[in-house]
N, CA, C and O atoms as a GROMACS GRO file, in nm:
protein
  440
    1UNK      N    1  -3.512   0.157   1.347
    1UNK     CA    2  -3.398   0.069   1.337
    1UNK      C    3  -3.337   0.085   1.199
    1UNK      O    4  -3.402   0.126   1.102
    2UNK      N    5  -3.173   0.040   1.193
    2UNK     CA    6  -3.135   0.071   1.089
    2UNK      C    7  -3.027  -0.032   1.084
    2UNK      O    8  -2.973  -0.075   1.186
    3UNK      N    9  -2.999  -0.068   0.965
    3UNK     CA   10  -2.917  -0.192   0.882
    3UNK      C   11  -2.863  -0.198   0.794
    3UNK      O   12  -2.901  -0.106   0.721
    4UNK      N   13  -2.786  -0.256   0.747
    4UNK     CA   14  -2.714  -0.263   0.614
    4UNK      C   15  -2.770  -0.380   0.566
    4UNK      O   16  -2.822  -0.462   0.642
    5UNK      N   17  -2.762  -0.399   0.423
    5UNK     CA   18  -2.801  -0.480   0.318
    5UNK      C   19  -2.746  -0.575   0.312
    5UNK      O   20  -2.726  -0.621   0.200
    6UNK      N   21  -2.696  -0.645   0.430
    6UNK     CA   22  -2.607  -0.753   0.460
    6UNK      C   23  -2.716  -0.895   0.511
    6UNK      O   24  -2.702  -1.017   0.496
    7UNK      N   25  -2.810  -0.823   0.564
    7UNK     CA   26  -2.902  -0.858   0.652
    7UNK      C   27  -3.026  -0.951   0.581
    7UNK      O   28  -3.074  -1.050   0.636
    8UNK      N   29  -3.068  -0.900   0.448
    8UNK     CA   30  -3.085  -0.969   0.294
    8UNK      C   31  -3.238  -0.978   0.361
    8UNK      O   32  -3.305  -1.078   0.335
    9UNK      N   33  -3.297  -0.867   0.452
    9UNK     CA   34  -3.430  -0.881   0.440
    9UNK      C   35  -3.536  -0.843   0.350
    9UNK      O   36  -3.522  -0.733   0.296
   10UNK      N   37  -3.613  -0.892   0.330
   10UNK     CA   38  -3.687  -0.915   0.184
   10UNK      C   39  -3.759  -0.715   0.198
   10UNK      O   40  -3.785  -0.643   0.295
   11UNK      N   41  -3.760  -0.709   0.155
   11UNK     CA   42  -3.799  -0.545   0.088
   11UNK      C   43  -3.942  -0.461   0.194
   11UNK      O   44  -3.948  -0.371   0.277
   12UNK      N   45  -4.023  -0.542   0.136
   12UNK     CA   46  -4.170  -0.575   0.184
   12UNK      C   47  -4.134  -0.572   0.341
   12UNK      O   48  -4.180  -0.479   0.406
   13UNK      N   49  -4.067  -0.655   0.396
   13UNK     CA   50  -4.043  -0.731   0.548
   13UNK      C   51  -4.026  -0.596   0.608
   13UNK      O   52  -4.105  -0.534   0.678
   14UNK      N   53  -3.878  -0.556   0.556
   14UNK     CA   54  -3.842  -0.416   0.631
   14UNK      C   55  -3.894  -0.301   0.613
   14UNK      O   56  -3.874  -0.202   0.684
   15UNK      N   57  -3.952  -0.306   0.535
   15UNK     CA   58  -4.048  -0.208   0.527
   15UNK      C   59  -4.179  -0.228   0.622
   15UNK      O   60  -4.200  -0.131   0.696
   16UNK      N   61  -4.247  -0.308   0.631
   16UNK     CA   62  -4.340  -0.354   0.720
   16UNK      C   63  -4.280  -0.334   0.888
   16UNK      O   64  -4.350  -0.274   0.969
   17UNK      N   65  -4.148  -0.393   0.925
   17UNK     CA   66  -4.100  -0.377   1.065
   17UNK      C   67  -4.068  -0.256   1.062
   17UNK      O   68  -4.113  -0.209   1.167
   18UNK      N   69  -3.996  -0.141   0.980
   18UNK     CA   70  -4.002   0.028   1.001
   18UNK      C   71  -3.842   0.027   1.006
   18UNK      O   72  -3.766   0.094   1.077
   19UNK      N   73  -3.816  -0.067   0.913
   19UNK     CA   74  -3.620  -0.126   0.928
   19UNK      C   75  -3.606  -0.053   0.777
   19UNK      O   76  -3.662  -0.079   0.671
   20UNK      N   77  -3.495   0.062   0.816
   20UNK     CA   78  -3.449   0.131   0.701
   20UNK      C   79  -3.310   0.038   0.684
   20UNK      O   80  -3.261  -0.025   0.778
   21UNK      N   81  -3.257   0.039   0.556
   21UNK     CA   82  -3.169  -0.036   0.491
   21UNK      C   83  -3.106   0.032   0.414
   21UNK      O   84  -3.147   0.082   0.310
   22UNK      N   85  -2.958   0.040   0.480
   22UNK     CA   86  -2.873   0.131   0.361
   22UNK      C   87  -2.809   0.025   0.298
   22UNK      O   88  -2.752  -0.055   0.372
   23UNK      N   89  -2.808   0.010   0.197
   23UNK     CA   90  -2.734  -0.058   0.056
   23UNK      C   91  -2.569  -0.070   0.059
   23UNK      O   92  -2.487   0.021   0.071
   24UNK      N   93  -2.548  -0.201   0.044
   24UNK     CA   94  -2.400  -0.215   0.006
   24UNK      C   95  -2.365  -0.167  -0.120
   24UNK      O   96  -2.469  -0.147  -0.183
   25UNK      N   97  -2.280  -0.144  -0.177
   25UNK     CA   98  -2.262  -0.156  -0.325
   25UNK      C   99  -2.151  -0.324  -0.347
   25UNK      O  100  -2.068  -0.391  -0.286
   26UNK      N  101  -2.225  -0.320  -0.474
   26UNK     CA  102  -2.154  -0.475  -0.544
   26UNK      C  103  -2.083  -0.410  -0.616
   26UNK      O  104  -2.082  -0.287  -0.622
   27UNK      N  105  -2.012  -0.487  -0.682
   27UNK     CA  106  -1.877  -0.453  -0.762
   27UNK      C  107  -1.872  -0.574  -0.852
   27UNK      O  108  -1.802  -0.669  -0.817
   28UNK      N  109  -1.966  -0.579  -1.008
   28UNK     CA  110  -1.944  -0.696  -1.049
   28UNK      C  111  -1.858  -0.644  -1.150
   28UNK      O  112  -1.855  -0.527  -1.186
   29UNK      N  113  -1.764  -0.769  -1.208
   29UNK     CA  114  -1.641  -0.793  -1.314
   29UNK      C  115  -1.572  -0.629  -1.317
   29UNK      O  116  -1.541  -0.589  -1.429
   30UNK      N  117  -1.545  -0.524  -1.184
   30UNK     CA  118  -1.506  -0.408  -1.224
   30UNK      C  119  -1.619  -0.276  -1.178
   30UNK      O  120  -1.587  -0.168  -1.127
   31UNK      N  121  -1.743  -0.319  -1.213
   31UNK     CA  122  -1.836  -0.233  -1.236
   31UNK      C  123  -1.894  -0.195  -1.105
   31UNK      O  124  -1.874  -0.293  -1.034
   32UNK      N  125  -1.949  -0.114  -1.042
   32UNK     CA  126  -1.993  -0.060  -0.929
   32UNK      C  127  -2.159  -0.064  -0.938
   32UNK      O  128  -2.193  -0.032  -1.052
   33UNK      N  129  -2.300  -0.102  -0.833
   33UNK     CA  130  -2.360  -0.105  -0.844
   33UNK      C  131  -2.429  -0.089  -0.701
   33UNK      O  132  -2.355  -0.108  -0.604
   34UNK      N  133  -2.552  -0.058  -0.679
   34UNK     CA  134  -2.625  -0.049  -0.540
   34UNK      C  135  -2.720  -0.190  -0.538
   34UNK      O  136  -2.800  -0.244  -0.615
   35UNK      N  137  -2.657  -0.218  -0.390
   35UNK     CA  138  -2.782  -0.357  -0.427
   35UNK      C  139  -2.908  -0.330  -0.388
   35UNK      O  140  -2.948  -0.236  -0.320
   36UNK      N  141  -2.964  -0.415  -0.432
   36UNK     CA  142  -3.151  -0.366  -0.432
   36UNK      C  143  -3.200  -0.323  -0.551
   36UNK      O  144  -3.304  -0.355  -0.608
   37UNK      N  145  -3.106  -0.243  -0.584
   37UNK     CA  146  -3.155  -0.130  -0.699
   37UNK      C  147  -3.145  -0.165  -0.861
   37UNK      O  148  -3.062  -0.234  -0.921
   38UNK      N  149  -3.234  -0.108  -0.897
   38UNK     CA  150  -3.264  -0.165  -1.048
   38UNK      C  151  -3.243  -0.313  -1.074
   38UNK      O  152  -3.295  -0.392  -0.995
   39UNK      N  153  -3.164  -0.365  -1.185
   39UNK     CA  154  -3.128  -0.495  -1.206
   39UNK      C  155  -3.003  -0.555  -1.146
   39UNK      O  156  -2.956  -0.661  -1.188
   40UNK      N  157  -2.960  -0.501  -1.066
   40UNK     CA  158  -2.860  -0.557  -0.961
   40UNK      C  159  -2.863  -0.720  -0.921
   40UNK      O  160  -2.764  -0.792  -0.931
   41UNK      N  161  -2.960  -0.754  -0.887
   41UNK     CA  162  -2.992  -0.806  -0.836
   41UNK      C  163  -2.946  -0.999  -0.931
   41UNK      O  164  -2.886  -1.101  -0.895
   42UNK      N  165  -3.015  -0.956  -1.054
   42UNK     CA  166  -3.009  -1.001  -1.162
   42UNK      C  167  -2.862  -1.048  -1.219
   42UNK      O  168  -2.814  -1.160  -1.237
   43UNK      N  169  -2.813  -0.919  -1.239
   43UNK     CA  170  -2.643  -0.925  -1.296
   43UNK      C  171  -2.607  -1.016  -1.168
   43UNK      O  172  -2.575  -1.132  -1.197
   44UNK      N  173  -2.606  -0.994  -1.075
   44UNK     CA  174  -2.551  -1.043  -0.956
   44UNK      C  175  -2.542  -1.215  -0.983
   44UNK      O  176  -2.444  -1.290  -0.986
   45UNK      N  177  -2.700  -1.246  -1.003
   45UNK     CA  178  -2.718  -1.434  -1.001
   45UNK      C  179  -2.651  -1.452  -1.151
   45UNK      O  180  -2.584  -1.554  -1.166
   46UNK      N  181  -2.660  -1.376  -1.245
   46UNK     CA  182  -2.586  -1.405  -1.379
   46UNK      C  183  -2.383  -1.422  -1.370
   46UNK      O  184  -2.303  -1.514  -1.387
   47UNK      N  185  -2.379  -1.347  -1.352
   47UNK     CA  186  -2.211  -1.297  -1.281
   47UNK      C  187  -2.184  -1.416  -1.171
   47UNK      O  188  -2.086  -1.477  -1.214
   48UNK      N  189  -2.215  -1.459  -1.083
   48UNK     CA  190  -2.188  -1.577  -1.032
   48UNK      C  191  -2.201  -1.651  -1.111
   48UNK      O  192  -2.100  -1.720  -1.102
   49UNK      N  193  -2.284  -1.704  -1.221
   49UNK     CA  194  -2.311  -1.810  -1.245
   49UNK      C  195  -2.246  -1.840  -1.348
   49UNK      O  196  -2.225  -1.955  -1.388
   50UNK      N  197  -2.200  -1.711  -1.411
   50UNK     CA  198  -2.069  -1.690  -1.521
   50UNK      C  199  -1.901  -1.693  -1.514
   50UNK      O  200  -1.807  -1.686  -1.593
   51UNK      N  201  -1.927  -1.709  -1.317
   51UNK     CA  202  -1.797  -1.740  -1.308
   51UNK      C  203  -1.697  -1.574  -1.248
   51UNK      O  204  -1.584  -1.551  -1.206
   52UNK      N  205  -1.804  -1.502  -1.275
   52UNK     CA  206  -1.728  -1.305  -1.295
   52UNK      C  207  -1.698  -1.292  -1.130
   52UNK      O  208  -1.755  -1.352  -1.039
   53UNK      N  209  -1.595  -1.201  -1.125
   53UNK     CA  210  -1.547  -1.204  -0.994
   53UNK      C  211  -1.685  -1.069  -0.944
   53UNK      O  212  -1.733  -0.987  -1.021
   54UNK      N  213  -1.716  -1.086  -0.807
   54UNK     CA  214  -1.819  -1.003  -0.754
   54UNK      C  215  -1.736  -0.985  -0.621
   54UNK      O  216  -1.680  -1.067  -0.549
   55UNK      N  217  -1.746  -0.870  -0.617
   55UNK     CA  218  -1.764  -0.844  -0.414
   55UNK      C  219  -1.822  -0.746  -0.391
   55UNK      O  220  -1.900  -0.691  -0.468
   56UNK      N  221  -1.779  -0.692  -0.229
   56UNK     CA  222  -1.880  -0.586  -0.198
   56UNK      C  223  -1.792  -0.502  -0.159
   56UNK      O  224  -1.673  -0.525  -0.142
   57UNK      N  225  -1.883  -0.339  -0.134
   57UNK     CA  226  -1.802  -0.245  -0.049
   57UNK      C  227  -1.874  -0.177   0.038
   57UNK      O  228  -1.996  -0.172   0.020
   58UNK      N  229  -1.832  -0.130   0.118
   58UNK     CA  230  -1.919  -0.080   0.246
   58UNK      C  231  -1.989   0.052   0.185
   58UNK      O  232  -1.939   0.101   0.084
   59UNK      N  233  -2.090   0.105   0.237
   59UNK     CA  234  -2.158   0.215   0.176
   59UNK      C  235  -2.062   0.323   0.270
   59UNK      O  236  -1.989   0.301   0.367
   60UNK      N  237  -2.091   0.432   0.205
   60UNK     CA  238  -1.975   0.570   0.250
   60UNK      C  239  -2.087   0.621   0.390
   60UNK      O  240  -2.209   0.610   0.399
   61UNK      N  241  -1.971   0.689   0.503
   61UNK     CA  242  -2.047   0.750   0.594
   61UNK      C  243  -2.196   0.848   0.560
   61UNK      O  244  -2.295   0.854   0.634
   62UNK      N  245  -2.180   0.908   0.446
   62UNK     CA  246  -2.294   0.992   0.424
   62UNK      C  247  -2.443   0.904   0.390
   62UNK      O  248  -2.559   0.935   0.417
   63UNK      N  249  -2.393   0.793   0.323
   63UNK     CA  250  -2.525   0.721   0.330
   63UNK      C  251  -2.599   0.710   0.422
   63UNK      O  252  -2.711   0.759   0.413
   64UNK      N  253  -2.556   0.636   0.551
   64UNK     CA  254  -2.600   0.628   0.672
   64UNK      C  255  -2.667   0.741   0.756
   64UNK      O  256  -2.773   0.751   0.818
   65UNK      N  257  -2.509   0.863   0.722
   65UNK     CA  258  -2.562   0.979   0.759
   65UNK      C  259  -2.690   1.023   0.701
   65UNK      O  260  -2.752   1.088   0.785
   66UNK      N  261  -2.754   1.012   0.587
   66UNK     CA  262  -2.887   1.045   0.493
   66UNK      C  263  -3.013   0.987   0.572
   66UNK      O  264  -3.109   1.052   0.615
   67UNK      N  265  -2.987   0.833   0.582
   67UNK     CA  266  -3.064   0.717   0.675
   67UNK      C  267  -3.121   0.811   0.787
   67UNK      O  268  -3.237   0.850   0.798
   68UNK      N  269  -3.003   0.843   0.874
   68UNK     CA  270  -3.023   0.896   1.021
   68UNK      C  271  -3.105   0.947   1.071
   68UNK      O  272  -3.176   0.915   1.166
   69UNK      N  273  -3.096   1.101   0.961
   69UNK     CA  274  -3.138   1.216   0.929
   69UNK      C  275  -3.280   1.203   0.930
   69UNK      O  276  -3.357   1.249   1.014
   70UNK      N  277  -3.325   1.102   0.773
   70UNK     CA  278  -3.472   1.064   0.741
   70UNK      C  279  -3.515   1.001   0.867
   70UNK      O  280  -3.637   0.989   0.881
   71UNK      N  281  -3.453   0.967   0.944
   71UNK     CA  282  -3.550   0.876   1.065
   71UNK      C  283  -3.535   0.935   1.136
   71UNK      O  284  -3.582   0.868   1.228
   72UNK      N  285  -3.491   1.051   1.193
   72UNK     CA  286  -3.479   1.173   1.314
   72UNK      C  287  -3.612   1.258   1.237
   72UNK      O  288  -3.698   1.286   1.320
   73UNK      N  289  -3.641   1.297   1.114
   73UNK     CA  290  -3.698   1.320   1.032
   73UNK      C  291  -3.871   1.294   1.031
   73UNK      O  292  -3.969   1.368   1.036
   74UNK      N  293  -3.850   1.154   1.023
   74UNK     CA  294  -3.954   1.128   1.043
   74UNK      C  295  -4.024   1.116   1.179
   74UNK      O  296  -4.145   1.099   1.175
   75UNK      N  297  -3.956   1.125   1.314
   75UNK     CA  298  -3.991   1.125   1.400
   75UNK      C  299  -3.924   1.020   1.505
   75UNK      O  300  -3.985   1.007   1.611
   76UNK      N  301  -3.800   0.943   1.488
   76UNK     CA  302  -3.720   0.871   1.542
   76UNK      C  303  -3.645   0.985   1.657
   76UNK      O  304  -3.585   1.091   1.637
   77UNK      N  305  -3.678   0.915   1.779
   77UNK     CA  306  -3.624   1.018   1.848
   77UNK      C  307  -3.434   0.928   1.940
   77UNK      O  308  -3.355   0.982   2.018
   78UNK      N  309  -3.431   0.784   1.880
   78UNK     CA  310  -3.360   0.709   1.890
   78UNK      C  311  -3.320   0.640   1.823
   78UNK      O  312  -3.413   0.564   1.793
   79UNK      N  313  -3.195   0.600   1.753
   79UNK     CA  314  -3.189   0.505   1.674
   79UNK      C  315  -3.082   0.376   1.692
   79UNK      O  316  -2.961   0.398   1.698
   80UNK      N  317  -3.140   0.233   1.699
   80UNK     CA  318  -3.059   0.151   1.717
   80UNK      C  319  -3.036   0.118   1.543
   80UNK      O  320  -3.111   0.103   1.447
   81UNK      N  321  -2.878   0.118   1.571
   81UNK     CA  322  -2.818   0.028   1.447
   81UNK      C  323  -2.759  -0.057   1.412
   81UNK      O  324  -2.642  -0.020   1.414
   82UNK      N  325  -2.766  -0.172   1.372
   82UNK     CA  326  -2.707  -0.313   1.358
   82UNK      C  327  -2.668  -0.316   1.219
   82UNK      O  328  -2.733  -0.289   1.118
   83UNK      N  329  -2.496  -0.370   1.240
   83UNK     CA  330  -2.470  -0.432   1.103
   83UNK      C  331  -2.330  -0.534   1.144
   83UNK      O  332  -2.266  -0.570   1.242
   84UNK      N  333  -2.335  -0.554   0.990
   84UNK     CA  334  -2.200  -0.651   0.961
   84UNK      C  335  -2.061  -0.613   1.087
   84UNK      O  336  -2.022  -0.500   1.118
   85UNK      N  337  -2.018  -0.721   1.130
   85UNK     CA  338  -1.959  -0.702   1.160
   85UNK      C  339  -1.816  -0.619   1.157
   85UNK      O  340  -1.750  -0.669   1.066
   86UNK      N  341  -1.759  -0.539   1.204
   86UNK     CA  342  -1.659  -0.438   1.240
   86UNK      C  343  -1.528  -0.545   1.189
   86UNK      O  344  -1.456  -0.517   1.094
   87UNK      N  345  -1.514  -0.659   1.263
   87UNK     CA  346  -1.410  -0.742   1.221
   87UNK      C  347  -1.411  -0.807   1.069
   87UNK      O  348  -1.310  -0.854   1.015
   88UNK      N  349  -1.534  -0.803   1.013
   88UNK     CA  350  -1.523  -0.819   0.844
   88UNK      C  351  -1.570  -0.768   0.758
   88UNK      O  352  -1.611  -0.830   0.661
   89UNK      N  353  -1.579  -0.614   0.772
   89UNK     CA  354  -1.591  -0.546   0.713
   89UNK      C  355  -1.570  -0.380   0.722
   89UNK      O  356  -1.489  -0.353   0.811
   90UNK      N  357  -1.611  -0.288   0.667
   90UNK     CA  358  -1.608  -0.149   0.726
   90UNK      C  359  -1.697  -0.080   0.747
   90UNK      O  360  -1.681   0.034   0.792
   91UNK      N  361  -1.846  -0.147   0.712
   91UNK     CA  362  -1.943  -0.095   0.731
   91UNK      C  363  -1.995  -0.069   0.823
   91UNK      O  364  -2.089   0.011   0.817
   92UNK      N  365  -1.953  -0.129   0.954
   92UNK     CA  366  -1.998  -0.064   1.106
   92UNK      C  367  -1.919   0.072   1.146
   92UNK      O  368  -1.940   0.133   1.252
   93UNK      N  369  -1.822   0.113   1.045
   93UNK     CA  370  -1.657   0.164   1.130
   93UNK      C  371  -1.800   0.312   0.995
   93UNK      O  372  -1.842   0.406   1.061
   94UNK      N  373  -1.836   0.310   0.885
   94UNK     CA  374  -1.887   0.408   0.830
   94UNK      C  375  -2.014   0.441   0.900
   94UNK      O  376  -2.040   0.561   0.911
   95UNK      N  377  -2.115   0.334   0.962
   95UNK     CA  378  -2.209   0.343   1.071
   95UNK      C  379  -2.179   0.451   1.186
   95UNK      O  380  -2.251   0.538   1.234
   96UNK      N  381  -2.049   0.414   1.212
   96UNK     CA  382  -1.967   0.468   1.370
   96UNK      C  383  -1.983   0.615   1.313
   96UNK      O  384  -2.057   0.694   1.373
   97UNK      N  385  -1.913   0.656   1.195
   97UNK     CA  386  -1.868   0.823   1.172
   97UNK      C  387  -2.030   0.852   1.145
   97UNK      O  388  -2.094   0.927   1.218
   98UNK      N  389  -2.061   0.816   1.084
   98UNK     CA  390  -2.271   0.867   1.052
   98UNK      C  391  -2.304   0.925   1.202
   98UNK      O  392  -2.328   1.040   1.238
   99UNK      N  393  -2.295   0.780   1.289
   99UNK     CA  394  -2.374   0.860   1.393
   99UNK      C  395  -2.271   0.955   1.435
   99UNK      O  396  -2.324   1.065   1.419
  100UNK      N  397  -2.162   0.971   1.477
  100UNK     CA  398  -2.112   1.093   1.541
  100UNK      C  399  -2.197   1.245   1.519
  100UNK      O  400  -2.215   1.317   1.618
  101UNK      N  401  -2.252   1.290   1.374
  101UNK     CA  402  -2.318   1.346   1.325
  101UNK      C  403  -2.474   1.371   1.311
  101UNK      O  404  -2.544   1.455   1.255
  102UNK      N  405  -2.499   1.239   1.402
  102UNK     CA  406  -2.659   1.263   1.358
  102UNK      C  407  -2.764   1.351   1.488
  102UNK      O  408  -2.738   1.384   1.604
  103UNK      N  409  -2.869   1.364   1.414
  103UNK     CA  410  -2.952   1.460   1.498
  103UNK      C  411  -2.993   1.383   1.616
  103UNK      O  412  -3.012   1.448   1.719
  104UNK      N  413  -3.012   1.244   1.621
  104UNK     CA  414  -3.066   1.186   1.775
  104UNK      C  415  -2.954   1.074   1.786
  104UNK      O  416  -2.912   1.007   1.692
  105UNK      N  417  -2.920   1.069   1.904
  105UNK     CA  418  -2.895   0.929   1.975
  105UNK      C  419  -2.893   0.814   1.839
  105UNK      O  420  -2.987   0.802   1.760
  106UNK      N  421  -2.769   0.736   1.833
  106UNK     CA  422  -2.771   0.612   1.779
  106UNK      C  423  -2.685   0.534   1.874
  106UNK      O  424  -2.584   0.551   1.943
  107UNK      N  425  -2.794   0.420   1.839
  107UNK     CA  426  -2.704   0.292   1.928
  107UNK      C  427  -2.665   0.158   1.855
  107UNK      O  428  -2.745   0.070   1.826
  108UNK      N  429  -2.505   0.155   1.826
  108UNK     CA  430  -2.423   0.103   1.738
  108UNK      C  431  -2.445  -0.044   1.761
  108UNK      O  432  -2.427  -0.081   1.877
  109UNK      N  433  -2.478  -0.126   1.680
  109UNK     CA  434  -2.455  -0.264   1.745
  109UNK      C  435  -2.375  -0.336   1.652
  109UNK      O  436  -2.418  -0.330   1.537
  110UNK      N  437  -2.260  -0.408   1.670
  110UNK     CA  438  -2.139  -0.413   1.596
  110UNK      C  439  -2.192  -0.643   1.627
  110UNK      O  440  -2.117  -0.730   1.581
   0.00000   0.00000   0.00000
């Protein structure tokens, strides 16, 4: 199974269920960042709390496409994928072009 970082499951969790997680990127006061990663996480509760404008952006088709790959890879001979919604965001519509490309079967769940 596969997800976007929308989903805010704890690290440990998805890792334990076999739930790969491709990363949004944040965008604090300007700056571009992967969430999860390094001190992200951190700036993130600081930057809200400072008032700094934050949002997000959808991860690029190749991310997903990378995801796919590693789980065809590892032995995924199917892959269901769930994310953020299509109507508020673009990260299902970069989901959509990944799988066109990938080595097994994905099944989009919007």
């Amino acid at each position: 199974m596969v997800t976007d970082s929308t989903v805010s499951l704890p690290a440990g969790l998805a890792s334990e269920l076999g739930v790969r997680v491709v990363p949004l990127d944040v965008v604090i006061g300007g700056e571009r960042f992967v969430e999860g990663e390094g001190d992200t996480d951190a700036r993130l509760v600081r930057a809200l709390g400072e008032g700094t404008r934050v949002t997000t952006s959808q991860p690029a088709p190749a991310a997903f496409a990378r995801t796919y790959a590693r789980a065809a890879a590892a032995g995924a001979k199917e892959i269901v994928s769930i994310h953020l919604s299509g109507e508020l965001s673009g990260t299902f519509r970069a989901a959509e072009l990944a799988a066109l490309g990938a080595p097994v079967p994905v099944h989009l769940v919007d």
